[in-house]
N, C-alpha and C positions, 0 to 999 in steps of 0.2 A: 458431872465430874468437875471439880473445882481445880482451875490451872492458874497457876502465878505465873510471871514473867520478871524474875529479877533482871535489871539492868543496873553493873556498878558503875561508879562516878566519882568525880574527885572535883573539889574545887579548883577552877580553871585559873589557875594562879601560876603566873609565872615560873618556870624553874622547878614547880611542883607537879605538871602534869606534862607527859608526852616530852618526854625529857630526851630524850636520842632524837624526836623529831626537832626540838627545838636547837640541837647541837647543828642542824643543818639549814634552817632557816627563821632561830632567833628565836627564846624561847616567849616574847612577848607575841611574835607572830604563830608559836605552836599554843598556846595557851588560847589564844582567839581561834585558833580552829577548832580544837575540843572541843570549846563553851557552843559554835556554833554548830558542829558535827550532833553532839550530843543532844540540843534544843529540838533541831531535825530530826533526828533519830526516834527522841521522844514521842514527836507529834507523828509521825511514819507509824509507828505501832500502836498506837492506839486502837483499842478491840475488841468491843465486845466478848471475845471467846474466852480473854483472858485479862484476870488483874496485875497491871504493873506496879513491882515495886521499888524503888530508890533506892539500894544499898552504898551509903555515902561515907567519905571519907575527903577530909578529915571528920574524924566521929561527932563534934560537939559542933565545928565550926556550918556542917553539914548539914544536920536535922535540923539549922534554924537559915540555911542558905534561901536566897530570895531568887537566887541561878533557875532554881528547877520548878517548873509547875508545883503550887501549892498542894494540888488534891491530891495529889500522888502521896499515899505511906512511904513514909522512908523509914531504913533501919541502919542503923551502924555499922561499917565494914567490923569495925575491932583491929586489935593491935595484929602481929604474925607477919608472914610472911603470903602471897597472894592463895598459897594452897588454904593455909589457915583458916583465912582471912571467907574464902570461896566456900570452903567446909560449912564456917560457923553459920555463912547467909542461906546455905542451901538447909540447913539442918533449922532454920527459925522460921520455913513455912510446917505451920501445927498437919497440914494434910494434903492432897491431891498432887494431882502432879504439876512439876513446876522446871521449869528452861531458865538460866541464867546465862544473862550475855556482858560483855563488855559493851564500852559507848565507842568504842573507834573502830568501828566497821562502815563503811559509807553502805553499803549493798546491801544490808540487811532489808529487807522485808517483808509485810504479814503475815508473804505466803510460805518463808522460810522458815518462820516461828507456828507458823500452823503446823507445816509438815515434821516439825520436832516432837510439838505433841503429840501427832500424830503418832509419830513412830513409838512412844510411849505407849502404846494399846499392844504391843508385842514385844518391847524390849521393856529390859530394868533401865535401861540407863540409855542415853543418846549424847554422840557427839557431832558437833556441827566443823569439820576440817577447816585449818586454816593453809592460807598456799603456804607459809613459813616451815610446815610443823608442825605449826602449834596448834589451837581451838578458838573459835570464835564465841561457841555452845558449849556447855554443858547438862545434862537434864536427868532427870529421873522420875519413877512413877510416885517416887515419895519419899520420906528421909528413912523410911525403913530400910532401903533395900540399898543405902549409901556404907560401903564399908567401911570399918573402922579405920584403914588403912589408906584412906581417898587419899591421892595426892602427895602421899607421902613417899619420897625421893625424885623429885618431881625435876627433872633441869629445864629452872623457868627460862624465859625466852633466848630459847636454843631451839635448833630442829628437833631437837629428841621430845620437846614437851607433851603434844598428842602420845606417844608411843609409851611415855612414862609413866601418864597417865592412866591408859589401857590394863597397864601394869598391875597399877595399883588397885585396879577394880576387876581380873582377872578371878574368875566364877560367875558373872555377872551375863546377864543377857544384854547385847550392846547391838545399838545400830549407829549408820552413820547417818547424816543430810549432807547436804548441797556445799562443796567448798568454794568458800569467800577468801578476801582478802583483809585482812586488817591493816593498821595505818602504825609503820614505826619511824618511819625513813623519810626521807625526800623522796627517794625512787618506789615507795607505798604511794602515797600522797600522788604523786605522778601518775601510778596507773590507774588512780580512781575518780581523776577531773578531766574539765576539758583543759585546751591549752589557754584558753582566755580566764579562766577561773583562776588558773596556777599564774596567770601574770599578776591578777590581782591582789594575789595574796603576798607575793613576793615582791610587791611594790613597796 
């Protein structure tokens, strides 16, 4: 059974990426965590079980970015808003099942992306909780079983996003995995390092 691993990205550009984290400790110092969370993150999930793909943004500045591991396929976010945007990358794997995750999760790993798949052998669709609210994951057995209506009134990073989402995929076989923490804040950031790491950064 043929499994993708979308992870999306964004050129680690000041003022353009992690932008609330950067309102709290400078967005040239949230712009270097990204670039380095994300680089991690990469090499963290590396795996045999399954092909990762790049889905990068900006579109053009992206697919020729020298940021990200070469070997790795990338494909274009596209314009929209993040439902869109999520929709378009999930629906451009041609088969098998496939998990799409963001880059700002520090906790992610192999064994949480297994167990997504995994859960794919029983459900249509998997969510991976985030403490926000919101989702860290998203997955499905394939783009067939994705409704027409994904995401659609979706109140993005708000508590309501998970539940909106649920919403919008309501007839669907759904499970959940393992709730993580994503990174928006200072007080993100805070509960996912140590205190010598958080000096470093904030130096």
């Amino acid at each position: 059974m043929r499994r993708t691993l979308i992870i999306m990205v964004k050129e680690p550009r000041p003022g353009r990426v992690k932008t609330r984290l950067g309102r709290d400790i400078g967005h040239v110092g949230a712009a270097w965590w990204f670039r380095h969370q994300t680089r991690a993150l990469i090499r963290r999930l590396r795996d045999p079980r399954w092909q990762i793909v790049l889905a990068v943004s900006p579109d053009r500045e992206g697919t020729t970015s020298r940021v990200w591991p070469a070997d790795l396929p990338r494909i274009a976010q596209g314009r929209g808003d993040l439902g869109r945007r999520m929709g378009r990358v999930l629906r451009s794997v041609p088969k098998g099942r496939v998990c799409l995750i963001g880059a700002d999760i520090p906790g992610v790993t192999s064994a949480h992306v297994a167990r997504a798949f995994a859960a794919l052998g029983r459900a249509e669709m998997v969510f991976g909780p985030a403490e926000d609210g919101g989702y860290w994951l998203v997955g499905a057995q394939g783009r067939h079983v994705l409704p027409k209506g994904l995401f659609q009134g979706v109140r993005w990073s708000t508590e309501h996003a998970l539940a909106d989402t649920l919403a919008s995929v309501a007839g669907r076989r759904v499970a959940t995995v393992d709730l993580l923490r994503d990174v928006d804040s200072l007080s993100d950031l805070a509960a996912t390092r140590t205190p010598s790491s958080m000096s470093s950064l904030l130096r």
